[in-house]
Backbone as CSV, one residue per row, in Angstrom:
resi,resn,N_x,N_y,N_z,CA_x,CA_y,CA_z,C_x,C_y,C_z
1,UNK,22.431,328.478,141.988,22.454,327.836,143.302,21.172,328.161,144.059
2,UNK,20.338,327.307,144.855,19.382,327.577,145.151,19.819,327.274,146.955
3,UNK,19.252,328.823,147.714,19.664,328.633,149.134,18.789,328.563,149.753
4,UNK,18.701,327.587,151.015,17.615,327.077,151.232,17.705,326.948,152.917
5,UNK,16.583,327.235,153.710,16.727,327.579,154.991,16.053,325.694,155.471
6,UNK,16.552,325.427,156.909,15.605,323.959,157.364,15.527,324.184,158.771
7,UNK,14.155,323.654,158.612,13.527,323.995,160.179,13.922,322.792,160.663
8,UNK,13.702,322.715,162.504,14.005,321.715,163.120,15.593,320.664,162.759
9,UNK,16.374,321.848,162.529,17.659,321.189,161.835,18.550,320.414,162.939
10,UNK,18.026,320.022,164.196,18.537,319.525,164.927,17.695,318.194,165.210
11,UNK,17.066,317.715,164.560,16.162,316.472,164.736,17.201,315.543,163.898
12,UNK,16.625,314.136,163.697,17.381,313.260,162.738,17.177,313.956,161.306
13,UNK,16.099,314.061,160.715,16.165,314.702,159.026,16.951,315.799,158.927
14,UNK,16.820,316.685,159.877,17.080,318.009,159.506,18.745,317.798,159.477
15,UNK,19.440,317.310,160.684,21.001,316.920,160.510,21.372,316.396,159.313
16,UNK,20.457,315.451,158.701,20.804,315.025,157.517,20.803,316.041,156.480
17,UNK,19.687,316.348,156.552,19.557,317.669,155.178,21.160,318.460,155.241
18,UNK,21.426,318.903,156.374,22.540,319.729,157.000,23.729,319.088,155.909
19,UNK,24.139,318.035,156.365,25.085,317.471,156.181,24.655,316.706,154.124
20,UNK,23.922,316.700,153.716,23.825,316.398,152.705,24.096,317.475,151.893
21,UNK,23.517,318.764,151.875,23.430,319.858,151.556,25.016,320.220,151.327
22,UNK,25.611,320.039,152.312,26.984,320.549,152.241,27.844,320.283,151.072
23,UNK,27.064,318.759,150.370,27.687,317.686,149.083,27.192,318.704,148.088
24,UNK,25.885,318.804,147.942,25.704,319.253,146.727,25.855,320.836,146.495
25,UNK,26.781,320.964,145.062,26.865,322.580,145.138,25.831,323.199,144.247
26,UNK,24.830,322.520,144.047,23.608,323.279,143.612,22.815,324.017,144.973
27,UNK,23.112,323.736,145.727,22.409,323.953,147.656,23.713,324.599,148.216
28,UNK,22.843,325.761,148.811,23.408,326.252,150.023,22.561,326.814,151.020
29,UNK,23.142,326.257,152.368,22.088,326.384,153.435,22.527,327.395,154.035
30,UNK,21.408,328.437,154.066,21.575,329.854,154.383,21.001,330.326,155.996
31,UNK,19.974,328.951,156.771,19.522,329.502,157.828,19.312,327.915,158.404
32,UNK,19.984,327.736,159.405,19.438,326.415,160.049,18.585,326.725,161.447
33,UNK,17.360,326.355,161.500,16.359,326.738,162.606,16.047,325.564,163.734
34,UNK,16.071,326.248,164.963,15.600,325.050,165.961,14.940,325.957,167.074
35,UNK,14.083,325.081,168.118,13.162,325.780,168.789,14.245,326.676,169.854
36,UNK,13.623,328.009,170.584,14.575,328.792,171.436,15.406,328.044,172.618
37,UNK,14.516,327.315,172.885,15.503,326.555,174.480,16.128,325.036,173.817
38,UNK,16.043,324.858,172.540,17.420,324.378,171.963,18.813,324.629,172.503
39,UNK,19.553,323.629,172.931,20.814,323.437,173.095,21.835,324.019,171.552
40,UNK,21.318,323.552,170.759,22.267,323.698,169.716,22.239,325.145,169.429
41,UNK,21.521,326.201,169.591,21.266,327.715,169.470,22.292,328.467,169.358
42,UNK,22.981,328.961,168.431,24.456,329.478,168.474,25.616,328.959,167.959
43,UNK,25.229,327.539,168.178,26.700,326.654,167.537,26.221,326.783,165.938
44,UNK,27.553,326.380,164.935,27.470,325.794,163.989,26.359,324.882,163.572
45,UNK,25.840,324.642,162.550,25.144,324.245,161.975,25.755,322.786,161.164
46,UNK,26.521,322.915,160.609,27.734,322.018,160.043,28.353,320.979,161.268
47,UNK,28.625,321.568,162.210,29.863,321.286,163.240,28.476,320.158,163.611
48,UNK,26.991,320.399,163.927,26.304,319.685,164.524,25.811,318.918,163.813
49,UNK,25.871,318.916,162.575,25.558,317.685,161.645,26.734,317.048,161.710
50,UNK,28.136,316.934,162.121,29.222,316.095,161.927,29.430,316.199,160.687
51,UNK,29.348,317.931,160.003,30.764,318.073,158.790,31.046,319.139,158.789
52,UNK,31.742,319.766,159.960,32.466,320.853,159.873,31.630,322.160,159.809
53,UNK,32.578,323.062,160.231,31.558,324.447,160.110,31.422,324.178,158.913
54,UNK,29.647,324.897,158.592,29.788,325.968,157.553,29.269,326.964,157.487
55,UNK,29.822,328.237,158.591,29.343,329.113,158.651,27.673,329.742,158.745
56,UNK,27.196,329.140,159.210,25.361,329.176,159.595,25.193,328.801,160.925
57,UNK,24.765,329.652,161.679,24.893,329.093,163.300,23.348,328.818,163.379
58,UNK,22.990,328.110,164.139,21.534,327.312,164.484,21.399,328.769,165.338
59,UNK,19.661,329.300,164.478,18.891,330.544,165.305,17.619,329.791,165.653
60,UNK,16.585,330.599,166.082,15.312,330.391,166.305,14.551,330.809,165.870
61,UNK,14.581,332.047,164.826,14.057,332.429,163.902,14.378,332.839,162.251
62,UNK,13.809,332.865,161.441,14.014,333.284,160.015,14.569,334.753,159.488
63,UNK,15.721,334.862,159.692,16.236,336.725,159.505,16.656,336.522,158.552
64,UNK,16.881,335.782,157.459,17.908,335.654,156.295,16.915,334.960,155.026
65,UNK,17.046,336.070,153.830,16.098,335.495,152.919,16.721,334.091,151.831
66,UNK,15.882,333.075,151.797,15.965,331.819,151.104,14.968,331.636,149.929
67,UNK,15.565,330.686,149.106,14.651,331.076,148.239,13.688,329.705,148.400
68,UNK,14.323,328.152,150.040,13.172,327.517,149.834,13.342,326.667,151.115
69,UNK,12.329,326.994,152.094,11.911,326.493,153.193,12.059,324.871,153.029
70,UNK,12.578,324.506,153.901,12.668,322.753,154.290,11.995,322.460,155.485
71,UNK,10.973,322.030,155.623,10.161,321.739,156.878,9.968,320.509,157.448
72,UNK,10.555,319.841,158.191,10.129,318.480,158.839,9.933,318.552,160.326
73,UNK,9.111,318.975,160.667,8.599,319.299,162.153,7.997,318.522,162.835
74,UNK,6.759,319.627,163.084,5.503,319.282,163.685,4.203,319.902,163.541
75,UNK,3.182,319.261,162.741,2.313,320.239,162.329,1.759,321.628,163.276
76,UNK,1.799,321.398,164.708,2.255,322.702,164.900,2.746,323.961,164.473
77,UNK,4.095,323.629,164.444,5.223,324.571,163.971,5.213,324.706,162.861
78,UNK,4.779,323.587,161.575,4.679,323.553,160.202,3.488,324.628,160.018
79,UNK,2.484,325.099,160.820,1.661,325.790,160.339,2.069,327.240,160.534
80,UNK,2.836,327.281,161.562,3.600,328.851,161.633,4.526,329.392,160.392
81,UNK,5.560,328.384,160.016,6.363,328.112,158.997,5.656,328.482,157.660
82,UNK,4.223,328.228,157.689,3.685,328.835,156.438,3.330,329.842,156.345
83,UNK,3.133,330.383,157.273,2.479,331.864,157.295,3.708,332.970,157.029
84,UNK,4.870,332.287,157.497,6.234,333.136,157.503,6.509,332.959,156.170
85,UNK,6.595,332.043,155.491,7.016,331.842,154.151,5.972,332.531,153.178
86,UNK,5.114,332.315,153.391,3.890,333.253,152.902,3.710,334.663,152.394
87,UNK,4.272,335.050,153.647,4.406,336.696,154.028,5.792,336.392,153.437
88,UNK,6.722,336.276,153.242,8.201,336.500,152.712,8.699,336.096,151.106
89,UNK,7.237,335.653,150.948,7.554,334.805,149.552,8.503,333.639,149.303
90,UNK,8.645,332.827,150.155,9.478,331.738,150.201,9.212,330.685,149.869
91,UNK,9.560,330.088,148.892,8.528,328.211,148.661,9.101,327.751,149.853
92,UNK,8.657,326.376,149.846,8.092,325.589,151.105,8.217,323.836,150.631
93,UNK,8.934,323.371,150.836,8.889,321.849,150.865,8.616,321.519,152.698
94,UNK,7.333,320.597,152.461,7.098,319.991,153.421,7.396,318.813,153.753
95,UNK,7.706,318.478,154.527,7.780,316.862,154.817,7.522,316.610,156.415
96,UNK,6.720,317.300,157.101,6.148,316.865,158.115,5.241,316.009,158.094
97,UNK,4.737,314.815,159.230,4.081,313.896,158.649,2.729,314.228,159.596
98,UNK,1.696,313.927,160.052,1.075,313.741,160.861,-0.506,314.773,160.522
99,UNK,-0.455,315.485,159.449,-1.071,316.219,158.978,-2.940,316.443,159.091
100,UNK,-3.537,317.049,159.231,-5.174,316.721,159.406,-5.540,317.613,158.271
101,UNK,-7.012,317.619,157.996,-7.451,317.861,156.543,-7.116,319.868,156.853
102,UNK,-7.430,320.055,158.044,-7.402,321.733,158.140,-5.747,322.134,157.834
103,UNK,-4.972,321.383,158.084,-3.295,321.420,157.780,-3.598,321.723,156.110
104,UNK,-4.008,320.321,155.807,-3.808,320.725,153.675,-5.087,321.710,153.353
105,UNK,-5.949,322.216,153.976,-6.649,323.180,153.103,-5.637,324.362,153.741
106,UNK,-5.148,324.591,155.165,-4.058,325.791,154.970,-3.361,325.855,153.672
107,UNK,-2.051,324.653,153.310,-1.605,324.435,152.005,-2.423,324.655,151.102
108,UNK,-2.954,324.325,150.368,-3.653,324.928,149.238,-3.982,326.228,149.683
109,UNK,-4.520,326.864,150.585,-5.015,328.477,150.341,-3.268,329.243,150.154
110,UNK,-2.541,328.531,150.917,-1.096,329.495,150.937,-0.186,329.162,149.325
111,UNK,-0.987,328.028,148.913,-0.571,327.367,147.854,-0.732,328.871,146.775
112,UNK,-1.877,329.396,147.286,-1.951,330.567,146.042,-0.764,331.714,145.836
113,UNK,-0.025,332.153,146.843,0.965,332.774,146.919,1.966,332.386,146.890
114,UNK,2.612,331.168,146.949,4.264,330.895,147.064,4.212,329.154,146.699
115,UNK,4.872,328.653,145.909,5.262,327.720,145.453,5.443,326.348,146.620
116,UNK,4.588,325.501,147.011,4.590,324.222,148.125,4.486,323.054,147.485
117,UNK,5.801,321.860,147.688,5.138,320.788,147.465,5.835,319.894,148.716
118,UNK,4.580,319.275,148.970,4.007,318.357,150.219,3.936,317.113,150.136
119,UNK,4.573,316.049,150.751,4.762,314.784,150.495,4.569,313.904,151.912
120,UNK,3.824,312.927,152.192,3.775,312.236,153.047,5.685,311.439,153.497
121,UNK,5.858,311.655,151.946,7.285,310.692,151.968,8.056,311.776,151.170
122,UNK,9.607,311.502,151.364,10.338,312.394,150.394,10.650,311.413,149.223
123,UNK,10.220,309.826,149.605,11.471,309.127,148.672,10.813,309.443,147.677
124,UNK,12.009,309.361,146.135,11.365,308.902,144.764,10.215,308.007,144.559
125,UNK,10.969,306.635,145.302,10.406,304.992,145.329,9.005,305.156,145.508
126,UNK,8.847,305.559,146.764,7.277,305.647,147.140,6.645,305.968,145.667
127,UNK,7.066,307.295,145.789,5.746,308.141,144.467,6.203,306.974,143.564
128,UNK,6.912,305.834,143.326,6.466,305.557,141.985,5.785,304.109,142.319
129,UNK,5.789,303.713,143.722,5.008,303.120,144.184,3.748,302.925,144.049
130,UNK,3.320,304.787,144.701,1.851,304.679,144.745,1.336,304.815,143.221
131,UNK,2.103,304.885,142.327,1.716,304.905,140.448,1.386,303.240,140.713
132,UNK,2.295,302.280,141.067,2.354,301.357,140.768,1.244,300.313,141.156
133,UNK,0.899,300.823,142.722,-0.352,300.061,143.017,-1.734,300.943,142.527
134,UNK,-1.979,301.498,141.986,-3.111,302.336,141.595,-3.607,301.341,140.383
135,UNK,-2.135,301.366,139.704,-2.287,300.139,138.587,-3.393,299.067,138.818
136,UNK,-2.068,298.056,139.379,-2.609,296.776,139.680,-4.092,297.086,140.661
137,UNK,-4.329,298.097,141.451,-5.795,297.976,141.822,-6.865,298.266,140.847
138,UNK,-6.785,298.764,139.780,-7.551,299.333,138.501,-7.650,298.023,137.973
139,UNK,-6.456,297.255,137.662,-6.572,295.944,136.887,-7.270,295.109,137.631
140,UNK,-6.776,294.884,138.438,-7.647,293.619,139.635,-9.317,293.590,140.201
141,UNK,-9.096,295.152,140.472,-10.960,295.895,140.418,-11.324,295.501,141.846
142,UNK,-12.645,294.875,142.085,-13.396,294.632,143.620,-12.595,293.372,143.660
143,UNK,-12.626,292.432,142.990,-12.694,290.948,143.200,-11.137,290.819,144.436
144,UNK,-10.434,291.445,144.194,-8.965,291.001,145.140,-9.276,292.069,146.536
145,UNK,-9.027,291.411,147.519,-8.643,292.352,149.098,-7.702,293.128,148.818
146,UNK,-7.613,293.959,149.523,-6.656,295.249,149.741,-5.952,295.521,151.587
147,UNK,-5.210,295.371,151.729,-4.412,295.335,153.023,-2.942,296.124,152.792
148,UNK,-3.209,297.468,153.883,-1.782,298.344,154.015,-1.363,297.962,154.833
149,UNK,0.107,298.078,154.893,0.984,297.290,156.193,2.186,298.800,156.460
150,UNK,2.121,299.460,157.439,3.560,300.271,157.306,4.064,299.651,158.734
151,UNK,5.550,300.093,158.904,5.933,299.518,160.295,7.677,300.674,160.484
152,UNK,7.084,301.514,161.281,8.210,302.379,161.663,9.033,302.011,162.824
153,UNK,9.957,303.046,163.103,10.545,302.804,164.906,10.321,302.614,165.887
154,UNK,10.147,302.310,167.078,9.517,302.664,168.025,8.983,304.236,168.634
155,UNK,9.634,305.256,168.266,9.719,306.557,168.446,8.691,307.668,167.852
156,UNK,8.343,306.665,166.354,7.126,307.875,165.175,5.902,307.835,166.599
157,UNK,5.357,309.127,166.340,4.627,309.519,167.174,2.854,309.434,166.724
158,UNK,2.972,309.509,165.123,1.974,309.334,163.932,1.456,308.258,163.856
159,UNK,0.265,307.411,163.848,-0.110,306.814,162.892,-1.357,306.649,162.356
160,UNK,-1.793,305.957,161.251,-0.914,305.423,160.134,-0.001,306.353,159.319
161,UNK,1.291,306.280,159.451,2.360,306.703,158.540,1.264,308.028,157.145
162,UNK,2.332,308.657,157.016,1.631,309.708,155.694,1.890,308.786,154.752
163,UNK,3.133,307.760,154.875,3.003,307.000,153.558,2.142,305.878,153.317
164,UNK,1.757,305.354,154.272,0.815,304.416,154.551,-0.662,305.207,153.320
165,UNK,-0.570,306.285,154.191,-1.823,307.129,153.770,-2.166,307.464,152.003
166,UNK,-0.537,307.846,151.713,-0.484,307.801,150.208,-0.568,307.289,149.701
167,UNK,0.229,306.161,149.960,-0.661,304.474,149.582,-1.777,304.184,149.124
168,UNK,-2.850,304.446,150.320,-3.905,304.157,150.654,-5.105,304.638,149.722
169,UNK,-4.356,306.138,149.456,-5.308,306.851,148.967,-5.073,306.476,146.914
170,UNK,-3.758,306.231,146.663,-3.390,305.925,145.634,-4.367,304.576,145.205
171,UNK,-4.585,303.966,145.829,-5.690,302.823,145.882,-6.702,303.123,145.716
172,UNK,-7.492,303.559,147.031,-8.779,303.894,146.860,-9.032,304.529,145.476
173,UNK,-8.294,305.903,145.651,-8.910,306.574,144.316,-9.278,306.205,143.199
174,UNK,-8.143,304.907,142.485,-8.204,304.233,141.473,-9.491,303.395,141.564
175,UNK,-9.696,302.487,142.618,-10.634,301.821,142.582,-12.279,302.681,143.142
176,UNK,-12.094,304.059,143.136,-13.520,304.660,143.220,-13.955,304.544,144.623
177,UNK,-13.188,304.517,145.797,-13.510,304.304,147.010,-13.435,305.373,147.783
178,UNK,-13.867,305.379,148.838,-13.827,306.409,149.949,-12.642,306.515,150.872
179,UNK,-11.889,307.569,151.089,-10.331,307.519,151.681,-11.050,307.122,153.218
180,UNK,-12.175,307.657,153.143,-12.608,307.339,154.660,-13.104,306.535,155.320
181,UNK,-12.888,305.423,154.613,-13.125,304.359,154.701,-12.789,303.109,155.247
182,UNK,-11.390,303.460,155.404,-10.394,302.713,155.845,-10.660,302.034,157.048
183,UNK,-10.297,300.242,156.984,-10.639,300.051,158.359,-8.997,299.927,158.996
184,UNK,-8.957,300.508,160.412,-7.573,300.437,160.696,-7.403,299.535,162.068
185,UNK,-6.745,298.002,161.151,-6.687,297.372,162.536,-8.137,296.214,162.505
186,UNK,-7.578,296.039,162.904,-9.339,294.842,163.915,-9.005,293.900,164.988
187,UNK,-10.216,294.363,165.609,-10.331,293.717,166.862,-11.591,293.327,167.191
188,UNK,-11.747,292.138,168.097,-13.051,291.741,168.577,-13.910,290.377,167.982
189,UNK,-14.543,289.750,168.214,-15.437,288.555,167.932,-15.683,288.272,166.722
190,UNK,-16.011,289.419,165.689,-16.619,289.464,164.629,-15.653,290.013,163.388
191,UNK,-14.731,290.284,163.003,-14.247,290.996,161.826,-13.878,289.988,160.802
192,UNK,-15.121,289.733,160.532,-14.866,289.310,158.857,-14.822,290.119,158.035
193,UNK,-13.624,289.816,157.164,-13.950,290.993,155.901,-15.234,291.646,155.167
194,UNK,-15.225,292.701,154.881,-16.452,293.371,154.663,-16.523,293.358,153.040
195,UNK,-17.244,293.189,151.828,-16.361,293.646,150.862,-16.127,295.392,150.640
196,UNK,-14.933,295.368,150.038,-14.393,296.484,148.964,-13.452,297.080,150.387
197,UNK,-13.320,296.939,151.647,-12.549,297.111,152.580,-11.361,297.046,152.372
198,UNK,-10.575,298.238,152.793,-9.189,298.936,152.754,-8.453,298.475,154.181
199,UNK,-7.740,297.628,154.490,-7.363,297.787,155.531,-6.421,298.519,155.873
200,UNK,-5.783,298.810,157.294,-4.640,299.235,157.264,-4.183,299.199,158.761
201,UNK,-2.617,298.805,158.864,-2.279,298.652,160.056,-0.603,298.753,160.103
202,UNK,-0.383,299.240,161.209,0.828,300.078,161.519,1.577,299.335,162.939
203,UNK,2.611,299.020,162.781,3.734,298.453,163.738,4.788,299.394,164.046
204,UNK,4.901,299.262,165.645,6.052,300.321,165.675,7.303,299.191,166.784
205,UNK,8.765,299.343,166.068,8.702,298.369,166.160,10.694,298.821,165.890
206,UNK,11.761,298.686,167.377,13.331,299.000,167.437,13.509,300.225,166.413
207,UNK,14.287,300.190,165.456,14.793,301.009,164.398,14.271,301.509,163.597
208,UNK,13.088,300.651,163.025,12.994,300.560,161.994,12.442,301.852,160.878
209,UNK,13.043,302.076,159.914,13.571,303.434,159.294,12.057,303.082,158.121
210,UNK,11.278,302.059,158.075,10.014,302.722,156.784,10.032,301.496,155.725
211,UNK,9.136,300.740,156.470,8.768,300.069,155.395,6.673,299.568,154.905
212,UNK,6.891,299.436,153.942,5.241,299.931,153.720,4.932,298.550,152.332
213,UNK,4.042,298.001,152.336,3.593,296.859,151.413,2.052,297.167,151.611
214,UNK,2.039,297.277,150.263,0.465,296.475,149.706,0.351,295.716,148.990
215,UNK,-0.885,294.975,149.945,-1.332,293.784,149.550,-2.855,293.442,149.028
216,UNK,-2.316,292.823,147.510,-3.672,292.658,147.079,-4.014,290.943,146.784
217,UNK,-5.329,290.660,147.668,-5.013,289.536,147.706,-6.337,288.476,146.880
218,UNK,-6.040,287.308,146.313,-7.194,286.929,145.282,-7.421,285.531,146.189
219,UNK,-8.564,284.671,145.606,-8.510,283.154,146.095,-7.113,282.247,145.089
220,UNK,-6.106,281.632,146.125,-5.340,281.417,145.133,-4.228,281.983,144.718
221,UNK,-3.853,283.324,145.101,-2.730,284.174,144.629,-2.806,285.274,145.723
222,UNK,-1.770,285.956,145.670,-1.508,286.852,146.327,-0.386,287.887,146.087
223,UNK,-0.512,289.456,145.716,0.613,290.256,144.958,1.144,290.819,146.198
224,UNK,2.318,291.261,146.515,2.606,292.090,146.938,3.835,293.202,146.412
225,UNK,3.413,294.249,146.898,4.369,295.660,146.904,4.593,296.523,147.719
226,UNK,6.341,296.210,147.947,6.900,296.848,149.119,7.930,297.442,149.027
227,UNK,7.854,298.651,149.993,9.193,300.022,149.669,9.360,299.502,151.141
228,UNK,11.245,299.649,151.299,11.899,299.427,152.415,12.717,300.428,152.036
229,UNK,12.820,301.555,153.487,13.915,302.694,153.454,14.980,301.954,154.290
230,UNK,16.220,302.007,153.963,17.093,301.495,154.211,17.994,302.384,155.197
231,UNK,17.667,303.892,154.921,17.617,304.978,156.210,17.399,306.672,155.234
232,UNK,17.497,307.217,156.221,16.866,308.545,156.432,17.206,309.430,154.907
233,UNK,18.518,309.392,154.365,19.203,310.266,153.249,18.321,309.847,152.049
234,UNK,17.596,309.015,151.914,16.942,308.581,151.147,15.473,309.648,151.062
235,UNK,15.326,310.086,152.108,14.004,311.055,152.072,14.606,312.589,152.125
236,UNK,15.904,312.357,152.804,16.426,313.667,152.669,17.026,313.921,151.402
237,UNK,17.607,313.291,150.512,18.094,313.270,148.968,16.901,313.694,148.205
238,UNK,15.559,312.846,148.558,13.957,314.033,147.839,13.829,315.297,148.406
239,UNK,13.999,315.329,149.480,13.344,316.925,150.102,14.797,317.690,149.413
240,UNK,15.699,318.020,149.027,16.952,318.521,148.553,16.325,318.863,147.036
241,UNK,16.825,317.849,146.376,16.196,317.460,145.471,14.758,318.466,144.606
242,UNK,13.745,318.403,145.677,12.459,319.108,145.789,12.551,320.197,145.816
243,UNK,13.582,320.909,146.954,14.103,322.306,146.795,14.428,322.647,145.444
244,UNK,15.462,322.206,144.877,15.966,322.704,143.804,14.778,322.967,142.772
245,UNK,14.163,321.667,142.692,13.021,321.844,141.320,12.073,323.201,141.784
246,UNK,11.530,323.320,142.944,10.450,323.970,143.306,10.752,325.414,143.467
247,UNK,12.190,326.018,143.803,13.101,327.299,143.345,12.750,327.612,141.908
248,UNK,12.188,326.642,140.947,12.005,327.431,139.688,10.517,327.699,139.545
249,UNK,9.577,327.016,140.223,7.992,327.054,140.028,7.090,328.310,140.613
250,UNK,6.316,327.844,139.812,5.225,329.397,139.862,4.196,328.817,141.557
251,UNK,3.720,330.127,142.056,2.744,329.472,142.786,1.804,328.264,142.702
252,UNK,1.920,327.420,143.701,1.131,325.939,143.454,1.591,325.108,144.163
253,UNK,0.233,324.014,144.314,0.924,323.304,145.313,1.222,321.719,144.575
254,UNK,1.997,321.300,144.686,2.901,320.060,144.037,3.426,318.807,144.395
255,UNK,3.658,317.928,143.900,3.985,316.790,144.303,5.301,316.005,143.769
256,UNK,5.910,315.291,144.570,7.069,314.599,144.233,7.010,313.661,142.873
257,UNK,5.755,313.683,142.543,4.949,313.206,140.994,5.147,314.331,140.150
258,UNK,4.251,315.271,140.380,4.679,316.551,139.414,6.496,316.986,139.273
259,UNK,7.199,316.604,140.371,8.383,316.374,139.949,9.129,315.780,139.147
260,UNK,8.681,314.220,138.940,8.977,313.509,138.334,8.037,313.516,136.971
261,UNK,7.715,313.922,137.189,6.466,314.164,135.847,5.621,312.787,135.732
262,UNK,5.355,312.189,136.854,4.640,310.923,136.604,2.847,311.589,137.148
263,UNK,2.086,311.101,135.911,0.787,311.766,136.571,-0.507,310.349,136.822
């Protein structure tokens, strides 16, 4: 059984994790965390996901050893979270989104001591997504446009999406491009396509729980590929999931690919 502590367990993911966790008896949730002037501080952990106690009351800090951090925060707090896991020897599934390059070189240096894998997205789908358009951009080459589309809730605070980003980068790389390249959006008198240009653009927009298409486009034809999350258990079923596998791994930092063994 692999027991596993989750930060911010009072947000939408983290309730889920809560309440998913409770299904599977490979998982047991040993520490549910939320910030100090949290309301939920003291109660059940269970009772506040809507399934019953289960004995874990929502603290504000980490007193109880796990063998694997669940993080969906705020890179803020995600960077404290590593240093604690660090020092305690705890792997670390991330799934905070909003990340800057000094966030993943933290990960990789902490990567040397304790077992992390980091995902823009938790779903399966995605990672076999971004396999999938890497493809067709390798096959297709310069000659076809390239256009990212993600479109979240009104509420994501991020953008472009981390999955947008994985996407993005799953592209570029294949086709030999610069991640930094990206044009995001256009506006103004003049934006004609440039060649070998990445676009990318982000809608925020009622409910909506994650949907992401790329588009590669020719004179004449046009492909597209699109992941629609249909809701949240779907990223929380990977980050679970992720725990379990990453409870057996050596220091390193990893991917929902190296999970699946897709390289």
């Amino acid at each position: 059984m692999t027991n596993i502590a989750i930060t911010g367990c009072g947000g939408r993911m983290g309730l889920r994790l809560i309440a998913l966790a409770k299904e599977n008896p490979a998982l047991r949730v040993v520490a549910a965390i939320e910030g100090a002037d949290s309301p939920l501080i003291g109660s059940d952990a269970g009772e506040a996901a809507g399934v019953g106690k289960i004995g874990v009351p929502v603290v504000s800090e980490l007193s109880t050893s796990a063998d694997v951090l669940i993080d969906f925060t705020v890179p803020v707090a995600m960077r404290g979270w590593i240093e604690i896991c660090r020092r305690k020897k705890i792997a670390m599934v991330i799934g905070t989104t909003g990340l800057q390059p000094s966030d993943h070189a933290l990960i990789d240096d902490a990567a040397k001591n304790i077992a992390i894998l980091q995902a823009g997205n938790m779903s399966l789908g995605v990672t076999v997504m971004c396999k999938v358009v890497a493809e067709i951009a390798r096959m297709l080459g310069d000659d076809y446009d390239v256009e990212v589309l993600e479109a979240h809730h009104r509420y994501k605070k991020d953008a472009p999406s981390g999955t947008a980003e994985m996407i993005a980068k799953s592209i570029t790389d294949a086709l030999g491009r610069s991640h930094d390249d990206l044009v995001h959006g256009r506006h103004g008198p003049d934006c004609a396509r440039q060649p070998k240009e990445v676009g990318m653009h982000s809608l925020r927009m009622g409910d909506e729980i994650g949907l992401h298409t790329a588009y590669f486009g020719g004179l004449g034809e046009r492909i597209e590929v699109t992941h629609k999350a249909s809701n949240r258990d779907t990223f929380a079923h990977g980050a679970l999931k992720a725990a379990i596998w990453l409870a057996g791994q050596k220091p390193g930092r990893y991917t929902i690919g190296d999970m699946l063994g897709i390289k």
